[in-house]
C-alpha positions as a printed Julia matrix, in Angstrom:
86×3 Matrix{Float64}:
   4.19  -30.59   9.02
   6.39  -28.7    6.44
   4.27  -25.9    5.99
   3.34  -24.21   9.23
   1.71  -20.8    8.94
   2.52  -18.79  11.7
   0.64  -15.13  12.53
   4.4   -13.14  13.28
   6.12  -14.39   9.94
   5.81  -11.72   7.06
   5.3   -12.85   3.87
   6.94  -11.03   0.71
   4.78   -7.57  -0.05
   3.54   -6.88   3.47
   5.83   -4.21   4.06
   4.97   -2.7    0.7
   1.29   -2.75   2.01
   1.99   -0.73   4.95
   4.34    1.34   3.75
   1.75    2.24   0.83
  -1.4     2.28   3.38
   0.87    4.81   5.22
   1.71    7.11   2.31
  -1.85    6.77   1.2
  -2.86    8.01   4.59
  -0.64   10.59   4.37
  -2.24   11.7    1.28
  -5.96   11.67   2.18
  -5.16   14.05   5.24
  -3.23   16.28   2.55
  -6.62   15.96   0.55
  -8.95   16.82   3.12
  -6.37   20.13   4.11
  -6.07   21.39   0.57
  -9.77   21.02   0.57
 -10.98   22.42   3.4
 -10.56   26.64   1.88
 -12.99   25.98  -0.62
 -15.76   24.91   2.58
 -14.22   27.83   4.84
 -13.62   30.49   2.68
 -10.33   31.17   2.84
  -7.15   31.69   1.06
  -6.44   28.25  -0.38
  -2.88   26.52   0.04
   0.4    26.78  -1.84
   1.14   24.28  -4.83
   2.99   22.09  -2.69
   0.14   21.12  -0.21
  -2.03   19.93  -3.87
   1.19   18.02  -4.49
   1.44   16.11  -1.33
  -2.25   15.49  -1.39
  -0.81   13.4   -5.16
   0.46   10.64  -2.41
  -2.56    9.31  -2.17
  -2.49    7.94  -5.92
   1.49    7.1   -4.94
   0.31    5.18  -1.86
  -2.35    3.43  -3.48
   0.43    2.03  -6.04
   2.87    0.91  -3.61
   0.23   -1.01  -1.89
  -1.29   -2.56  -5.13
   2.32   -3.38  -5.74
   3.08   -5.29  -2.71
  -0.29   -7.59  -3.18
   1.3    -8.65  -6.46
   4.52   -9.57  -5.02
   2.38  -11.52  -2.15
   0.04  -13.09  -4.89
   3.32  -14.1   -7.09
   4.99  -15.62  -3.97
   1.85  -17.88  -2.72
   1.92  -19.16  -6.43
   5.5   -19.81  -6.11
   4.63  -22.12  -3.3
   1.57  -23.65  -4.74
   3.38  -24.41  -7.78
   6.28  -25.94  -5.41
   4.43  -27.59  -3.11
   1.86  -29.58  -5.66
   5.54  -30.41  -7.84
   5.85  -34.07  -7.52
   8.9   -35.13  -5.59
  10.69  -37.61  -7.31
């Protein structure tokens, strides 16, 4: 077979996936902090806390980015693989 699939091998974008899940992750907890004064009733956070929660949107981003790269690649090799060989 010339086209073995194998569960280890990492195809182009999946690191931008997990990188964005991570900063995405990152974000929500930032969300949920900067949220939390308004439900306790206390002295809300600085600026920079409603700015980190913005890595949400960033995360989200990188991640949509890297399943373009992964969709362009497995057309690459469609496109490649149904070529006819002379």
């Amino acid at each position: 077979m010339t086209h073995e699939t194998q569960a280890n091998s990492a195809a182009p974008g999946d690191g931008l996936v997990r990188v964005g899940a991570i900063v995405f992750i990152i974000g929500a907890v930032a969300t949920l902090v900067t949220v939390a004064p308004l439900f306790l009733g206390t002295e809300p956070f600085p600026t920079v806390a409603y700015l980190v929660s913005m890595l949400m949107g960033v995360g989200f981003l990188i991640a949509g980015a890297g399943v373009l790269r992964s969709i362009a690649a497995q057309r690459r090799q469609a496109r490649s693989s149904a070529a006819p060989s002379a």
